[in-house]
Structure formats: C-alpha cells, structure tokens
C-alpha positions in Angstrom: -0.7 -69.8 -6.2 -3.4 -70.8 -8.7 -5.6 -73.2 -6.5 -9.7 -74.8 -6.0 -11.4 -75.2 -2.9 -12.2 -79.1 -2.0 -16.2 -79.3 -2.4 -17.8 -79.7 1.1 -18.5 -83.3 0.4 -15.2 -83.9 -1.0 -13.7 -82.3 2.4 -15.9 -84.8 4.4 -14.2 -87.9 2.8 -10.7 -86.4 3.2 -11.2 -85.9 7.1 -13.7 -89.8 7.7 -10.2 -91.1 6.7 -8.2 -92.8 9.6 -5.4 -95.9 9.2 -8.2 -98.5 9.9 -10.6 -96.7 7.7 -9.0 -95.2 4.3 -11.0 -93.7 2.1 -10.5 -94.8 -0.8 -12.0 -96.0 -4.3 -11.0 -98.8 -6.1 -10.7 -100.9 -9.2 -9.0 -104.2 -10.1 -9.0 -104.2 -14.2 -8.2 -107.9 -15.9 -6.6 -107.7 -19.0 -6.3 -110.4 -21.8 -2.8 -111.3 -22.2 -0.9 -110.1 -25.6 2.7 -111.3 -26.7 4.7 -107.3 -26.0 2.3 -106.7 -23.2 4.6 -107.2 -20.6 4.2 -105.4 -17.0 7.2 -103.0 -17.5 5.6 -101.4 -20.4 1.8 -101.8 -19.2 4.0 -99.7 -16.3 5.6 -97.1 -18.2 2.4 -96.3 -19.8 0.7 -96.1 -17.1 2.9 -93.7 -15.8 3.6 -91.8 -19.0 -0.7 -90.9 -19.3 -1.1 -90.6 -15.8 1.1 -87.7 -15.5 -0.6 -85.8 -18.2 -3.9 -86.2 -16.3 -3.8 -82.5 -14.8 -5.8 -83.4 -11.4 -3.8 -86.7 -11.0 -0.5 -83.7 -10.5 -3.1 -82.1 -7.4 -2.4 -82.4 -3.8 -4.5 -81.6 -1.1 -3.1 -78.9 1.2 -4.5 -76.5 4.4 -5.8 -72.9 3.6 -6.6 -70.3 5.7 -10.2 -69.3 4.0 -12.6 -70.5 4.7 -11.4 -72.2 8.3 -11.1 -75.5 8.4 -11.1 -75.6 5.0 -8.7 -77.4 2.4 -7.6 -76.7 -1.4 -6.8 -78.7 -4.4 -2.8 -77.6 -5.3 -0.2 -78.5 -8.0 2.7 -80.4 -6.5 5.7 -78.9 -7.3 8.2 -81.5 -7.1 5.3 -84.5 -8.5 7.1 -87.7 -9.7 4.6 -90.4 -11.3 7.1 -93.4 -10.4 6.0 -92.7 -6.7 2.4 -93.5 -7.6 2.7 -96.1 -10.6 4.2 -99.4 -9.2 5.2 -103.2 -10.6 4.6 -106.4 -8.5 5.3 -109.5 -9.6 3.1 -112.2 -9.1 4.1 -115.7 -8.1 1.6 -118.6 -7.6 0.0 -120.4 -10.9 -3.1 -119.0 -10.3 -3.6 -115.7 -11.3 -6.8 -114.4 -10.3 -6.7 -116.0 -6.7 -3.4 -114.3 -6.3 -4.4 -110.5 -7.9 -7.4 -110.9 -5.8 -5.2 -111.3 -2.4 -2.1 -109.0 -3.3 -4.8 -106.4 -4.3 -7.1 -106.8 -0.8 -3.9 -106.5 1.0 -2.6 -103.2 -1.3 -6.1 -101.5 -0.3 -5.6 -101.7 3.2 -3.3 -99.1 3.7 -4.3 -95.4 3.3 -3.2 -93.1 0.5 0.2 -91.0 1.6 -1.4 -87.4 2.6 1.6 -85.0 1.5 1.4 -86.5 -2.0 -1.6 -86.6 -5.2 -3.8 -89.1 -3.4 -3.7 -92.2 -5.8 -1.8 -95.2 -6.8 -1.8 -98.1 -9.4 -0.2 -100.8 -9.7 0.5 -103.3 -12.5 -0.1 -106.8 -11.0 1.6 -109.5 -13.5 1.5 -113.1 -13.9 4.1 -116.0 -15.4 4.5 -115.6 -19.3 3.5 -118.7 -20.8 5.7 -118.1 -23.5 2.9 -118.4 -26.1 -0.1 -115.5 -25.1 2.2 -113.6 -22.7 1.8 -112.8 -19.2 -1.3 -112.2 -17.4 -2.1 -108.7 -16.0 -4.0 -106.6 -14.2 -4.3 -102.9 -12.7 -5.2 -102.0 -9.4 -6.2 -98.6 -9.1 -6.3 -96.6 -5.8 -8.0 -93.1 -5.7 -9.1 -90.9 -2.8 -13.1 -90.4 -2.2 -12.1 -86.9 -1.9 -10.4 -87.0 -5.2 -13.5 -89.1 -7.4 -16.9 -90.2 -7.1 -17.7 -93.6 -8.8 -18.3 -91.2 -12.4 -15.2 -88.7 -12.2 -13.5 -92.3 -11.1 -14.8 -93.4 -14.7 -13.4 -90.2 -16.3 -9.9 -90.3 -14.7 -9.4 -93.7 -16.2 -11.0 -93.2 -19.3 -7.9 -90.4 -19.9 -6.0 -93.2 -19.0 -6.6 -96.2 -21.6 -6.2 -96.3 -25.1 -9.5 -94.9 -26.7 -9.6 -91.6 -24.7 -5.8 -91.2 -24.0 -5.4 -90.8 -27.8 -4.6 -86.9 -28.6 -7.3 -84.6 -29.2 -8.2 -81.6 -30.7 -9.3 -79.0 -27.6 -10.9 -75.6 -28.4 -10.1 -73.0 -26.5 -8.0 -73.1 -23.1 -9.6 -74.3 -20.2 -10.5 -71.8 -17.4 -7.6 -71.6 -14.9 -8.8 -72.7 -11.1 -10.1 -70.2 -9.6 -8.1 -68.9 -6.4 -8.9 -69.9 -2.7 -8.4 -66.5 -1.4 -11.3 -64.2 -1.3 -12.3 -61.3 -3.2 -14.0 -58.3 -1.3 -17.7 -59.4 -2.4 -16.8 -62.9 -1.4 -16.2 -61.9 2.1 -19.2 -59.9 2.6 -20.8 -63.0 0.9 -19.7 -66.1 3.5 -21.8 -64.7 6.1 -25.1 -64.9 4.1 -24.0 -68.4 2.9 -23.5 -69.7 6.3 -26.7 -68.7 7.2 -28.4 -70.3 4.4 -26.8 -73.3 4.3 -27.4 -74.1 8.4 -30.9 -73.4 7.5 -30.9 -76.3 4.5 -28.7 -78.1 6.8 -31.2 -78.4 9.9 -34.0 -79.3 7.5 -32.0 -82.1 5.9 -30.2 -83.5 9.6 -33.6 -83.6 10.9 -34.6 -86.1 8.2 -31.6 -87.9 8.8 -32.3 -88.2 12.3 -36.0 -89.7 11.7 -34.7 -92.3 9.5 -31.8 -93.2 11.6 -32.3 -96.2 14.2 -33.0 -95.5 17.5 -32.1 -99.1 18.6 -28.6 -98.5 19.6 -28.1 -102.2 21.3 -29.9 -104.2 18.3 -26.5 -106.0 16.8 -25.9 -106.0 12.8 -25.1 -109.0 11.7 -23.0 -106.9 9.1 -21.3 -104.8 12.0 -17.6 -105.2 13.7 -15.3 -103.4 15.1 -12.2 -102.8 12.5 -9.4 -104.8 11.9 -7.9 -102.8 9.6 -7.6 -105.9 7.3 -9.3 -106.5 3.9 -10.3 -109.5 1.9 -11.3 -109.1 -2.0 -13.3 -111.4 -3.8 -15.4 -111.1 -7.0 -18.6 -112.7 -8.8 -19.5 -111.8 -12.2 -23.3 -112.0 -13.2 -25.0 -112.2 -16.6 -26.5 -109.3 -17.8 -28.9 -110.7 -19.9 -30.0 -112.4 -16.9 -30.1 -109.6 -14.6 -32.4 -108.1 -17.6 -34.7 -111.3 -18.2 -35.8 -111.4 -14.7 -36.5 -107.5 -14.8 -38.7 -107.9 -17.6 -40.2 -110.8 -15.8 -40.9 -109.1 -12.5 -40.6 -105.4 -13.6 -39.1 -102.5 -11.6 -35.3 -102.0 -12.4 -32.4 -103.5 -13.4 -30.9 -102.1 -10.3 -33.9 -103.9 -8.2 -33.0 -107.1 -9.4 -29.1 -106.7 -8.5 -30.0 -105.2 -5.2 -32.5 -108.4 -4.6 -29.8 -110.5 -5.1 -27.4 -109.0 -3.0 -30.2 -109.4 -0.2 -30.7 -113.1 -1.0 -27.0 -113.7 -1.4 -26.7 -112.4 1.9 -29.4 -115.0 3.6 -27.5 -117.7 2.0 -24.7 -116.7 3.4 -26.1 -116.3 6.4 -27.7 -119.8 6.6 -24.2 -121.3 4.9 -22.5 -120.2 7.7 -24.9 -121.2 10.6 -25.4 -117.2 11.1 -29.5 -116.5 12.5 -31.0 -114.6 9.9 -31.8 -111.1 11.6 -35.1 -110.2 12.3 -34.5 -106.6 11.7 -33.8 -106.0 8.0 -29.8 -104.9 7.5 -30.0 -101.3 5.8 -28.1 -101.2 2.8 -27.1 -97.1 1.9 -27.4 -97.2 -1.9 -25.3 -94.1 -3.1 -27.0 -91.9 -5.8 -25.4 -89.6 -8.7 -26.6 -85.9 -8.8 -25.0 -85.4 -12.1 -26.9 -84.6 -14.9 -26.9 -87.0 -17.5 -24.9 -86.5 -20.3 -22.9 -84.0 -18.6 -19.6 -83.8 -18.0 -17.8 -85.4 -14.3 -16.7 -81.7 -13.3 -14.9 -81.9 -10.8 -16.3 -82.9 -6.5 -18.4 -85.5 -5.4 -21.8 -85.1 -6.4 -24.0 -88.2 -4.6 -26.5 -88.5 -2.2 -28.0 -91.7 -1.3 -30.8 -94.0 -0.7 -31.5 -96.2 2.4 -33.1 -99.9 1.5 -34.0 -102.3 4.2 -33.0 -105.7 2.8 -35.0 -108.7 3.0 -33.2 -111.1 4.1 -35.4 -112.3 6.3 -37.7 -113.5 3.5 -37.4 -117.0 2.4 -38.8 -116.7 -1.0 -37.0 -115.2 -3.5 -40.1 -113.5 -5.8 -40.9 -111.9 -2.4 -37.6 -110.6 -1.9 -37.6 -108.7 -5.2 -40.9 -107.5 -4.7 -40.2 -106.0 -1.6 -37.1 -104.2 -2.3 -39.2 -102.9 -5.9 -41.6 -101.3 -3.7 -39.2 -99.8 -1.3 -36.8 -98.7 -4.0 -40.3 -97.2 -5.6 -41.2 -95.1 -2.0 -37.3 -94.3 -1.5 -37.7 -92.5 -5.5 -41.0 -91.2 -4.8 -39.6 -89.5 -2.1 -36.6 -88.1 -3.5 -32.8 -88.6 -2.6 -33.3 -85.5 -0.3 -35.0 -87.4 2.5 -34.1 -90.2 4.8 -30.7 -91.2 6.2 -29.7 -91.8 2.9 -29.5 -87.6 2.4 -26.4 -87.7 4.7 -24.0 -86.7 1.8 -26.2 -83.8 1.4 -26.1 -83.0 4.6 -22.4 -82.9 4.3 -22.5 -80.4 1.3 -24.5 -78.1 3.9 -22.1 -77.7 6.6 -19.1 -75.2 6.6 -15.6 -76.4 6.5 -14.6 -76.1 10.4 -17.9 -78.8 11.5 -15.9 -81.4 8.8 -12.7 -80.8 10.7 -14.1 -81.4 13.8 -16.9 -83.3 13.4 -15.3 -86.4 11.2 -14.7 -88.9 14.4 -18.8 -88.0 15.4 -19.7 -88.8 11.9 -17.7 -91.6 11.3 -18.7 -93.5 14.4 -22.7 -92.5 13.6 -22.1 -94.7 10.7 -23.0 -97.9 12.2 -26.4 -96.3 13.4 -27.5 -95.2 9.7 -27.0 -98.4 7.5 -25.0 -102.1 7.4 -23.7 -102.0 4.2 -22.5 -99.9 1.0 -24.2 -101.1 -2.0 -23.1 -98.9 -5.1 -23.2 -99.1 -9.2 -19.9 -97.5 -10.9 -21.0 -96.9 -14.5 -19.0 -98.0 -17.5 -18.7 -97.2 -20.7 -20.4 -99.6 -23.2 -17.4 -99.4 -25.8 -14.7 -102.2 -25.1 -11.5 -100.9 -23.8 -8.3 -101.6 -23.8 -4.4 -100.4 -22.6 -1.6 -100.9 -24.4 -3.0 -102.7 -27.1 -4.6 -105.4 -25.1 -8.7 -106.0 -24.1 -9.9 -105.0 -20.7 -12.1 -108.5 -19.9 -12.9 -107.7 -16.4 -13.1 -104.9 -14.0 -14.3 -105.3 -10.5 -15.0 -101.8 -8.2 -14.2 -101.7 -4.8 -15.4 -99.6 -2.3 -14.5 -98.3 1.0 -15.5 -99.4 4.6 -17.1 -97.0 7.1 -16.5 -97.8 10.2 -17.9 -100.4 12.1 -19.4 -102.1 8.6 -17.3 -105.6 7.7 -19.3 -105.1 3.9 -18.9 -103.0 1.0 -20.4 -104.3 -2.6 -19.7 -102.6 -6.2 -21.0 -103.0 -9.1 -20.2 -102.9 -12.6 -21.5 -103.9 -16.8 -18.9 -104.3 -18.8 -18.6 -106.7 -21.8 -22.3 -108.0 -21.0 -21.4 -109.3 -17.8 -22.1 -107.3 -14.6 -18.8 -107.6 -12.0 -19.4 -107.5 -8.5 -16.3 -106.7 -6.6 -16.6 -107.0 -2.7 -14.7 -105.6 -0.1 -15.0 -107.0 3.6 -12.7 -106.5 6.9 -10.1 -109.5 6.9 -11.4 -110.6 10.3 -14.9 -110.0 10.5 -15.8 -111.9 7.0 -12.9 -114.2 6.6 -15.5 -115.9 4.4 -16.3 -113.5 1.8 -15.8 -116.1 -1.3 -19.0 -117.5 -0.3 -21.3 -114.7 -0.2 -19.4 -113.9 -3.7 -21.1 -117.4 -5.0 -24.0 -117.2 -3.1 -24.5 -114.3 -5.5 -24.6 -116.2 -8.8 -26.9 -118.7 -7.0 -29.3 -116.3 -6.3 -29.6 -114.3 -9.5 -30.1 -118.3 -11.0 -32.6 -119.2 -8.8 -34.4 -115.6 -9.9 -34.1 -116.6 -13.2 -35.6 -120.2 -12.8 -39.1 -118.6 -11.1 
C-alpha cells in the first residue's frame, strides 16, 4: 500500500497529544449572512470539497520502518459525514454563543483511527430578511498542518481555490514507507548525523531553558481539560501607524501588545505583576516564500521575554524590538525556541517514548504560544457568501492556561485566544485589554 512517512516534527505533535492536551489547530470563520446560505447547504459543501482534498482522505497508522515510526495512509472505508457536522445555535446572540459552543468543541481530541479533522457549521436564527448567521469551526491535527499548510487545506476548500483547475501532469504518487536496499544501508549513517545535529541543537535548548524550577508562571496551571474562546479584532492600519512611528515590525508591535494586554490584565484582576518576565515561544515558518505548503510541519521558534513588568508602554515596545532584533540576529537555530528543530533531529522511537518527558518540559521552556497564521489578502468567501472574520486558535501545552493567534484579514488583524476553562475563566478581559493597549500605542 501506497503510503508517506509522518515528518519527525509531524510525529512529535501526534504523540504530545493526550485527552487533556489535544493537539490541535483551529479556526472559527464568520460569515456574512446571504438569503440560500443556509447551514444544510454551507454543510453539504463543506463536505462535498472536503472529500476531494486528497490528504483530508489520510489516516495516520503504525509501521514497522523505521521503529517507532508512523505513516500517512488512505482510509479505505472514509465517509466525510463523520467529519463535516451541523449544530444549531440557540441564544440571540450569535457571536457569544459560536464563541462558547466552539471552545467547548475544541476540547476534545481528534478520533485517532479516523483522518484527523473536523468542521462544523455553527448557524444562527434566520431573520427572515439577510438569512441566518454562520460560521465554521475547523479542527485539524498539528500533525496534519502547520499554520501555512492549515491556510492551503482551506484555501481548497472555499470558493476561489475550490473552483476546478487545469493540472499539468500527474502528481508524483507517495513514496512507500518500506525501504529499498540503499535505504537500509542508509538509516545508520542518518542516525548518526542527525544525534550529532541533535546534541548541538539540545544543548542550546538547555542554556536558554530556566533553571528556576520553583519560580511560579503566572500563565502556568495544571490542566483542566476545559477551554474558553474569546476574540479581539485590532486595526491594521493601526498596528502599522505605530510601526512606522516606533520602527521594528509589524509583528513587534502585536507582540508589545500582547505583553501590555497581559499587565492589564494582570492589574484588572488584582494578579502581582511577575518580576520575572513570562516567555512567550513565538513559532517561526521555515518555508521558503513563495513556495508551495508541501506537505510536514516546517517551524522552529523564537523565545521573547515579555515585558510586562514595564509600566510604560513605549518601553514595552522598545524592549521586545530589541529582543525580537538579538533573537533574529541569532537565528531560529538557537535558544529554546529551536525545540521544533530539535524534534526534526531525533529518530522515531525517542518521539514514541519521549512525548510525556517533553510534554511536561514544556512549562520549563516558555508561558505562552504566541503565533501569526498568514492569510491570503484576496477576500474569500464559501458558498457564495463573504468570509468577515476568522479567528485562529491554537493548542495548549501542558501546564500553559494561554495560547494567542493571530490573523489580517479584511484590514483588520483577529486575535483568537485559547485559555484552560479553569485557570483563565476571565479570558474576555485580556481579549479587551488588547484593543486598549494597541490604542494607547497609538496615542504616544
């Protein structure tokens, strides 16, 4: 059977996951209502596109080369209707209620016999005049997408790019699991190579991880296996007038004010603001621009010390613009941030074994996830009607209460956060605390 080998890092995701700790990505896409654009259909379309997305029909099964390995396989018996569902929405307010019904959907982990996503079409009341309200939640495995093949998936998915196409050529079949004479002789040499990239690269880890073992995160709990969803949507042009204000990045000013919305929060809440700085991991893309999502994660990461103990807000941005100018200077193969490089290093059998070590070692290397999905700029649509909003979601290592996404869509940069149900019960007001921080930036 035709099959492809789960990339290292991709192998790593598929064996972190555990019931309080699924691994998934996320996305909750708001759609302008349409007269016709009711959920059945929006469902049955779904479905209908879904299935002709070849590596949506993959499951992930055991092989026997290399050990403790894994493989990418076609299910044989694959029905979309178990992965494409319809719920029904009841309250008046729509957002509120997506928001809950989708935190709640996210808590429980992917099924592992099966392709390893879901979506779901979350619809309002029809108003008998614009039609109902709807959005899609959408589920996929880490091991099955980074943030950009994510972005591919559903591009296949929604009007623009699910329209048919002219292909040249066939695509390449999959390559088989099972080793050819040359590769045997081959795996030996690898190993050997890659434990010697992989000592180079743990060391480095290991220096930038925190010896202080009793120092409490004000960010860290143990897991409840719960989630609460909320959002915040930023201007864009604001995000940019303040870069060209202060200089540095885009990405500088969005990670500033996640630091400074998290001091608010902090101070809302009657929280001490810690004296040592909470690490945020800020994941990093090793694709090549302008080429195409393949298929694996490709990321490393880097490691930011947010400054939230700062009080002034030009401060705060000028301190993570210099550390976010060391962490590039250095390169995204240093620090603790190089983990997920660290995990493309080590052979199958140390993922298998080694996922509870790493998992619990999370806590040690950073606070919080702060990552940036990239969008296309093009508006986009799905049956006919606008996509307005679309918040990312990301998943929570354990012993973090905290995962922020971010993405620009429509001018407008969504910021979809992702918190354990009983450690952050109050994750609506960090998600305001966010707007008043990027307006206070812009008022310097």
């Amino acid at each position: 059977m035709s099959s492809e080998l789960l990339a290292p890092l991709d192998l790593a995701f598929w064996h972190l996951e555990s019931a309080e700790h699924p691994m998934h990505l996320g996305a909750l896409a708001v759609f302008d209502a349409r007269p016709g654009c009711d959920g059945e259909r929006i469902a049955d379309l779904l479905a209908e596109r879904a299935a002709a997305v070849r590596r949506l029909r993959m499951r992930v099964r055991g092989v026997w080369l290399p050990v403790g390995g894994a493989a990418w396989v076609a299910h044989q018996e694959f029905d979309v209707r178990r992965h494409v569902g319809l719920v029904r929405l009841p309250g008046d307010d729509f957002a509120a209620e997506a928001a809950r019904v989708a935190a709640e959907l996210m808590e429980s982990p992917l099924e592992r016999g099966l392709p390893p996503w879901r979506m779901y079409v979350l619809t309002g009341r029809d108003d008998g005049r614009t039609g109902a309200p709807f959005a899609v939640l959408v589920k996929l495995h880490h091991a099955l997408a980074d943030g950009m093949r994510a972005v591919a998936i559903g591009a296949g998915i929604l009007d623009q790019a699910a329209e048919p196409r002219t292909r040249r050529g066939r695509p390449a079949p999959p390559k088989s699991w099972l080793p050819g004479p040359r590769e045997v002789a081959g795996f030996a040499r690898e190993r050997v190579g890659e434990v010697a990239r992989a000592v180079g690269i743990g060391a480095s880890v290991v220096r930038a991880g925190r010896l202080e073992l009793g120092t409490a995160s004000a960010l860290a709990a143990d897991s409840s296996g719960t989630r609460r969803l909320a959002t915040a949507v930023l201007d864009e042009d604001e995000v940019r007038r303040v870069r060209r204000v202060s200089g540095g990045t885009a990405n500088d000013v969005l990670l500033a004010v996640v630091a400074g919305g998290l001091r608010r929060w902090l101070l809302e809440r009657g929280s001490p603001v810690p004296d040592a700085r909470p690490r945020a991991l800020v994941p990093v893309s090793r694709r090549r621009p302008g080429t195409p999502p393949g298929s694996g994660n490709k990321l490393s990461a880097y490691l930011l010390g947010l400054p939230v103990d700062e009080p002034d807000p030009a401060a705060r941005l000028a301190a993570v613009r210099t550390a976010m100018e060391r962490n590039k200077a250095a390169g995204p193969g240093r620090g603790a941030g190089a983990v997920a490089l660290l995990a493309d290093r080590l052979p199958p059998l140390a993922h298998r074994f080694g996922a509870p070590l790493a998992g619990g070692a999370a806590r040690i290397l950073f606070d919080v996830l702060v990552t940036s999905v990239p969008l296309p700029r093009t508006g986009l649509s799905l049956g006919g009607c606008p996509l307005r909003e679309i918040y990312p979601m990301a998943p929570l290592a354990r012993g973090q209460s905290l995962a922020v996404a971010l993405s620009t869509y429509g001018g407008r940069i969504h910021v979809g956060l992702v918190a354990d149900g009983k450690a952050v019960p109050d994750v609506d007001w960090l998600a305001r605390a966010l707007g008043e921080e990027l307006a206070e930036l812009v008022n310097l």
